[in-house]
Every structure is written in C-alpha cells, then in structure tokens.
N, C-alpha and C positions, 0 to 999 in steps of 0.2 A: 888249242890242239884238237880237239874235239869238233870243231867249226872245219878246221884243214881236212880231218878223216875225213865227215860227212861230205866237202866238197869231190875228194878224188875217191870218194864212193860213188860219188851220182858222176863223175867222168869216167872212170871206169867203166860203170854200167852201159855208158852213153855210148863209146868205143865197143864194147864189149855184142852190145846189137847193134851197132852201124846206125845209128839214127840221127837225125840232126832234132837241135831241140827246136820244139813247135808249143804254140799257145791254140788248147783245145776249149773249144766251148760246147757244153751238150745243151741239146735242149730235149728234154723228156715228150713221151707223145703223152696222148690223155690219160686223164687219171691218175699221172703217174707221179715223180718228184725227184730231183735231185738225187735224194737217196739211193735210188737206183744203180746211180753211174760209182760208189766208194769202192768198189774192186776194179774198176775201168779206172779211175781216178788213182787208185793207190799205182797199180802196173805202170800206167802211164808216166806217173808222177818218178818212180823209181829210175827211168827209162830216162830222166833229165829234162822232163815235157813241164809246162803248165798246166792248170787244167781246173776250166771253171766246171760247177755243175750244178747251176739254180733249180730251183723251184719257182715253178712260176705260181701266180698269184692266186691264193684259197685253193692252193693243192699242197700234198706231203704236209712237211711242217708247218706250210702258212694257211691251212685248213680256217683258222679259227679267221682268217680273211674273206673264205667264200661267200657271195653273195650274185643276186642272176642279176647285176650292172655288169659285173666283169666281164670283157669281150675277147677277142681276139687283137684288138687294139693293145687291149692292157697286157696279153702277154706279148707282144712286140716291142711293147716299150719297155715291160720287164728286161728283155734282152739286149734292147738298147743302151736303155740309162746303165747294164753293167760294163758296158765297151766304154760308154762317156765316162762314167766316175771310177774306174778303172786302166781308162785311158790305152784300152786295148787296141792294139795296128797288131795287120797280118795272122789274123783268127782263120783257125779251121772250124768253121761253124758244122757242129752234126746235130743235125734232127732225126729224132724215129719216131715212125707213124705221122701221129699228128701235129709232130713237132715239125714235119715237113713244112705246114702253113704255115707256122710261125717263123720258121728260118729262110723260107720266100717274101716274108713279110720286111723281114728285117735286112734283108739284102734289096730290098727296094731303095731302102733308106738310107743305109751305111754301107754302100757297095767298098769306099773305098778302106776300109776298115776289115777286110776278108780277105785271106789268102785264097781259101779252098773252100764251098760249099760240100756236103757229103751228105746226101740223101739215105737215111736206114733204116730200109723197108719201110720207106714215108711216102706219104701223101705228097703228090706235085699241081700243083694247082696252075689251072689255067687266071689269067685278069678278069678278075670280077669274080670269081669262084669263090664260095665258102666250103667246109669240111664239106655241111651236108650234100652239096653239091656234087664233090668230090665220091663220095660215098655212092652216089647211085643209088641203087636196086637194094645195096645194101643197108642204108640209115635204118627204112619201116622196122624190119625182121632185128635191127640189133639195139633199136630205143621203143620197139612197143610194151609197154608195161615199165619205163624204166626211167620212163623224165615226172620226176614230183618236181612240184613250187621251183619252176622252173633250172631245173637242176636235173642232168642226165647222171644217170645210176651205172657205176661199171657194170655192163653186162655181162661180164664172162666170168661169173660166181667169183664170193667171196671173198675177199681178203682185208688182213687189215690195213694194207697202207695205201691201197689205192681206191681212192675215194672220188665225191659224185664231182662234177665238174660243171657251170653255168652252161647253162643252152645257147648261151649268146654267141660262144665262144665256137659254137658249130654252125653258127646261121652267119655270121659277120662275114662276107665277099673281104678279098683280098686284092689289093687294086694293085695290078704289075704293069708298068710301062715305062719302066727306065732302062735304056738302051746300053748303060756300062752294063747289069747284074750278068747281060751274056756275056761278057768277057773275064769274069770270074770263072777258073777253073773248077768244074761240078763232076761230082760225080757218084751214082747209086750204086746202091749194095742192097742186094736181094738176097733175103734170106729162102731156102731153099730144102726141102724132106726128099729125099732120094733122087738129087738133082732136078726138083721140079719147084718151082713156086706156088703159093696160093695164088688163084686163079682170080680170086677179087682182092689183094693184094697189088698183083701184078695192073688191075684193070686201073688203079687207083693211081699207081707210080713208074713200074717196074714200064711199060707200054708208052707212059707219056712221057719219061725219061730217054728212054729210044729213040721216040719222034723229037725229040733235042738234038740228038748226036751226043748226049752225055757217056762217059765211061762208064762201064756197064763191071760191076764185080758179084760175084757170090759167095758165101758163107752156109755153108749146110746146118741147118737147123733152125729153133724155134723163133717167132718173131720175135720175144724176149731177149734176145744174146746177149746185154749187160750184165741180166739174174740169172742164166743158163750154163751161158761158156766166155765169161769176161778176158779170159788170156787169149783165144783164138780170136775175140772181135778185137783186141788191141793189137793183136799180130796183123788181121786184117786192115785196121787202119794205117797204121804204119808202113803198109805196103804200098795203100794208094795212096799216102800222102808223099810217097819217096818217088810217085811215077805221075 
C-alpha cells in the first residue's frame, strides 16, 4: 500500500508540473562535489526525474582520493564508467563551470548515450584546449598564490567543502573531433546580475556557445545556482529540457 501511494505521489507530481520524466546527470565545476546538487536532486527527484550527482575524483567526499596524477582524464572517466555500470541511455548531461570540460570530454566519447548536453555557466572548450587555456587573462590573477605541491587552492575564500583540486586537471587539453557530439541537442544557460553576465564568464562560455548556434537561456543570479536558488534552476532546466 505504501509502495502504491508513493508511486501515484510521484505521478501526480509528474502531471501536476507537466513534465516528462528524464535521467539527469550533474557534473560539478572545480572544487566542488556532488553534494552541491541534494536540493536540485531532491526537486528534481520529486518531479518523477532520475538524477545522478557524482563527485568526481579527490574532491567532496572522495577528498581523501586527491593526488596531482589525477587529470581531467580521470574525471571523464569518472562520468563515463557511471553511464557504463549504470547503463545510462538518453542523459541530460549538465556541467557548471568547470564541469563544462568534463561534459565536452565525455560527449566525445559517449555521444550516443546523451539526450541533451546543458552547459551552466561553464567553460566550452575549443579541440585541444585545456581549462587553463580556456581561462585566459584569467588563470595568473585567480592561481597566483594558490597552487601548493601541485594542487590549486579554491580561490574565492574559505569554505569547508570545497576543497583544493590537482593542477592536472587544468592543464590536461581536451581532444574534440567527433562529428555526431554536433548533433546532440546543446544548450547554455547564463547566469546573469541585473540582466548582465560576467564579462570573463561569458568570454569563457557564454561567446563561444554563440559561435555554436547553441540555445542560448538565462537565469538571473549567482554562478552558484545549485547553493543559491535550487527551485528556479530546476524550473529553468525543465524548461529547456521541454524545448
């Protein structure tokens, strides 16, 4: 009995916002973890959706994994091996920030395992490009003082759960040349402070997204939106996943 309510609770719910149910995968940008995405995860989840949300490797929980081998390899394959032993088809793959590279990475590889790529407020990487690359003008000014024993230090003060992340993982090129990843439906979402974007933001994603022909959305507020306004970024994705 109890098995019956919970199912015509979550159809209910599913009717109730007009949604069709989707299998979401986040991938966190740097420093960050999984944890980030459990109010995206809960909304989503209630909404009748799946919804994975890893940690990639020697970051959040798997901290006590960090080591400067780890690359940007290893978190692609983090993402991989969860579609293979998971045996996920038709993912809405979303990356923010940094997680961009990693979700360009991984659509290199597992094109046909993507519904929808969703770029937020992330990094787009051209072939051959690694983060720092990607970064520009910006890398000096936001790692000087802040890479020990080869490990980058979150810059933007304190906290406890985002923690330092292997240099590797910014210097590793990401090698793009498979001709299906264009035909995967993409599309960014720009986060936005009085309908304006960050200006090295935007030079990073928001511009080279453009020069794609990608769907182009916005969301007013902080680059954070998971830890900020998690019910407006679910309503937002929801939106462009329905268009």
């Amino acid at each position: 009995m109890k098995r019956l309510i919970f199912i015509l609770s979550i159809t209910i719910s599913s009717i109730c916002h007009g949604q069709q149910h989707n299998t979401y995968l986040f991938v966190p940008g740097a420093w960050d973890g999984g944890w980030d995405y459990a109010a995206v995860d809960s909304i989503l989840s209630a909404h009748g959706n799946t919804v994975y949300r890893p940690t990639l490797t020697g970051l959040g929980e798997r901290v006590h994994l960090a080591n400067p081998g780890v690359n940007l390899t290893t978190y692609i394959n983090d993402i991989l091996n969860i579609m293979k032993f998971e045996d996920l088809h038709n993912v809405i793959l979303v990356g923010h920030s940094y997680g961009g590279m990693v979700i360009s990475g991984v659509a290199e590889q597992a094109p046909f395992r993507i519904k929808q790529l969703i770029y937020l407020d992330a990094m787009v990487p051209n072939n051959g490009e690694s983060a720092r690359d990607v970064c520009g003008d910006l890398w000096t000014p936001m790692t000087k003082g802040n890479i020990k024993d080869s490990m980058v230090l979150y810059p933007f003060g304190a906290t406890q759960k985002d923690v330092s992340q292997p240099l590797n993982t910014f210097t590793e090129p990401v090698i793009l040349n498979n001709p299906i990843v264009k035909k995967i439906p993409t599309a960014f979402l720009q986060m936005t402070k009085d309908g304006k974007g960050s200006p090295a933001h935007d030079k990073m994603g928001l511009l080279r997204a453009k020069a794609r022909n990608w769907k182009i959305y916005t969301l007013e507020g902080g680059h954070y939106a998971m830890r900020e306004q998690p019910e407006n970024l679910v309503r937002k994705l929801e939106d462009i996943t329905q268009h």
